[in-house]
N, C-alpha and C positions, 0 to 999 in steps of 0.2 A: 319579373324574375323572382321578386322575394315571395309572391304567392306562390307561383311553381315550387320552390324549395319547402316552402309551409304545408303546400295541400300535400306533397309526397313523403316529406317527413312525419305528417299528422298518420296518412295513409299507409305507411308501415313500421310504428315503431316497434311492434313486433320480432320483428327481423333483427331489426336493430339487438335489441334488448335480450332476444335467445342469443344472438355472439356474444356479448358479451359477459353475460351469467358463462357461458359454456367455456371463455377462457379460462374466466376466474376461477372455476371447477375442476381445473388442471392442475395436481401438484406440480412444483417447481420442480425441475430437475437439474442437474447439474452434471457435470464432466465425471465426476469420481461419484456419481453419485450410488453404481453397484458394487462397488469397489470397497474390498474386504476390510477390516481394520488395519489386520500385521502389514496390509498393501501403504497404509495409508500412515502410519509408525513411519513404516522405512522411508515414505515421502518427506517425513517430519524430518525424521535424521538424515539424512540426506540434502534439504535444505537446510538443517544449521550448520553442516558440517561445512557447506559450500561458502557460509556466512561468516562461520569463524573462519576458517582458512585459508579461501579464498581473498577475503572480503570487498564483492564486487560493488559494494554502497558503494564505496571510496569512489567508482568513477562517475562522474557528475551528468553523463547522459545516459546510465543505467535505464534498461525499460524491461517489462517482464515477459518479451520475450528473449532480449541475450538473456535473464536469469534463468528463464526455462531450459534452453539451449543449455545453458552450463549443469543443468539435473538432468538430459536429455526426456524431460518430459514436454508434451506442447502447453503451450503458452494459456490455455483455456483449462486446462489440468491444476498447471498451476494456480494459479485465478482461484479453482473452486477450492483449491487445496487452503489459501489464506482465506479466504471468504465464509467457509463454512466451516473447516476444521480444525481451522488457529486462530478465526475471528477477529482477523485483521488484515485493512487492504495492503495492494502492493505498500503502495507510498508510505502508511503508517508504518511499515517495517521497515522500508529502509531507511527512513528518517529517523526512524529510533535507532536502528544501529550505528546511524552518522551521526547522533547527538552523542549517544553512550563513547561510541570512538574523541567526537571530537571532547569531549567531558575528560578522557584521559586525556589527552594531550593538554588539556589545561592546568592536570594536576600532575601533569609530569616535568620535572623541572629542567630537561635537557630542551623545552618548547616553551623557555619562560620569553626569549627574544622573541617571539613571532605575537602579533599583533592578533586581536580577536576574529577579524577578519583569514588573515593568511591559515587561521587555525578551521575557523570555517569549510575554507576554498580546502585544506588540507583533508579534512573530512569528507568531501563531496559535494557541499554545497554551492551551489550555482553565481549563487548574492546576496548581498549582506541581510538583505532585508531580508530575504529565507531565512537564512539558516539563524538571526534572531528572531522572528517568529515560528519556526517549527521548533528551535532548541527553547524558549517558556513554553511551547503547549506542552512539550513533551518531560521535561524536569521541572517545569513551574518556575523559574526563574528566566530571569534573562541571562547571555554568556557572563557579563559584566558583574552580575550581581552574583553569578557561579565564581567566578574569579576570586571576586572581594570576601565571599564567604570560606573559600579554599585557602586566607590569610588566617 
């Protein structure tokens, strides 16, 4: 068996070797990818708008396609739209806007009762252990150590 795999491998790496240069050869292309600038603006504003106003972080099984849905653009549009034109994936955006959210409620003092946790869960995060490590990658602190410096 492993001779048979060897002498036919040997025997045309050829083959092999032209697909694969010849993918490689291919520019990438993307969803927006003929897609005008002022198209691609209004994409932008249109998703902050839906961010700030909306703001669908806050629900904790958010996925990008309800957020496409809510632009009524598809879901792969979107995709390209953070991926190549905002330079950031889904997740890194939403978790930045749920760190930013939950960040005010920690410096808001009508949310001084609620626990770092509840404030978390408040924000959109799933569990503790998220949303204390995506809120240090993303402010460089931990909630705790956001708290104590907000003294």
């Amino acid at each position: 068996m492993i001779a048979y795999i060897g002498y036919h491998g040997i025997e045309q790496p050829e083959v092999q070797l032209n697909q694969l240069t010849t993918k490689s050869n291919v520019p990438k292309q993307h969803h927006l990818y003929n897609t005008d600038q002022a198209t691609i603006n209004n994409l932008k504003k249109s998703l902050l708008i839906v961010l700030e106003q909306e703001k669908p972080y806050l629900e904790e099984q958010l996925s990008l396609a309800q957020l496409s849905q809510k632009l009524g653009i598809s879901d792969k549009k979107l995709s390209a739209l953070l991926n190549h034109y905002i330079g950031e994936s889904f997740y890194d955006l939403i978790n930045r806007y749920r760190v930013e959210h939950a960040k005010g409620l920690i410096l808001d003092p009508n949310y001084e009762h609620l626990t770092l946790l509840a404030i978390g869960m408040e924000a959109g995060f799933s569990s503790k252990s998220s949303f204390n490590r995506i809120f240090k990658k993303v402010a460089g602190l931990s909630p705790s150590q956001f708290k104590k410096n907000k003294k």
